[in-house]
N, C-alpha and C positions, 0 to 999 in steps of 0.2 A: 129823174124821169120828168117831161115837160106837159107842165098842166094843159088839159083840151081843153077850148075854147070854144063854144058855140057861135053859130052865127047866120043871121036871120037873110031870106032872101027876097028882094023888089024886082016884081020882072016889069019891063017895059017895052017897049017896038025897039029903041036902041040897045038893047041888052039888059043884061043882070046886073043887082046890085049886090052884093054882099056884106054888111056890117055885124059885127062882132053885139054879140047880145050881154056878154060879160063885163064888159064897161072898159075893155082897155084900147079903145079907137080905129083896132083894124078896121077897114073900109077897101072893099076889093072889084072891078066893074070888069066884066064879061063882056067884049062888047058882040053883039047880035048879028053883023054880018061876018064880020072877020073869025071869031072865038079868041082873038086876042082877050090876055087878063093883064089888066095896069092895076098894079097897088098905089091906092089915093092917099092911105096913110097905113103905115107900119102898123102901129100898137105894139101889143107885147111881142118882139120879137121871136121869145124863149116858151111863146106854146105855141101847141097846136091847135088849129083851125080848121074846122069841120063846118060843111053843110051840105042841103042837096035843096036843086029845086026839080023837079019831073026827071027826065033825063040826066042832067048835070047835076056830077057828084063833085064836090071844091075839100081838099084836103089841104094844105100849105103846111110845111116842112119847115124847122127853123132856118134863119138867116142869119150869115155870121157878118 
C-alpha cells in the first residue's frame, strides 16, 4: 500500500504551488491561466500526493 503524502499549497497571480510537506521534494505548479500541471521535482515516487486549495483538489497517482 503506498504512503500518502501531504502537501502544502502557495497561490499566486501565476498559479499554484504545490510542495510536499513530508520532506520527500515533490514540488508541483498549476499554472493560472492555462490549468496546465508541470512536476518541478519528482520526490517519492511510490506515494501518494494529496492536497486542496479552494476549488482545486491535486491527487497524483504513482509514476512508473
Amino acid at each position: 500500500m503506498a504512503r500518502t503524502h501531504r502537501m502544502d499549497c502557495t497561490a499566486s497571480p501565476a498559479g499554484l504551488l504545490f510542495e510536499c510537506l513530508d520532506g520527500c521534494g515533490r514540488r508541483v505548479v498549476v499554472d493560472g491561466m492555462s490549468g496546465d500541471l508541470t512536476i518541478v521535482d519528482h520526490g517519492d515516487r511510490a506515494a501518494l500526493h494529496q492536497s486542496s486549495n479552494g476549488g482545486v483538489e491535486l491527487t497524483s497517482t504513482r509514476v512508473d
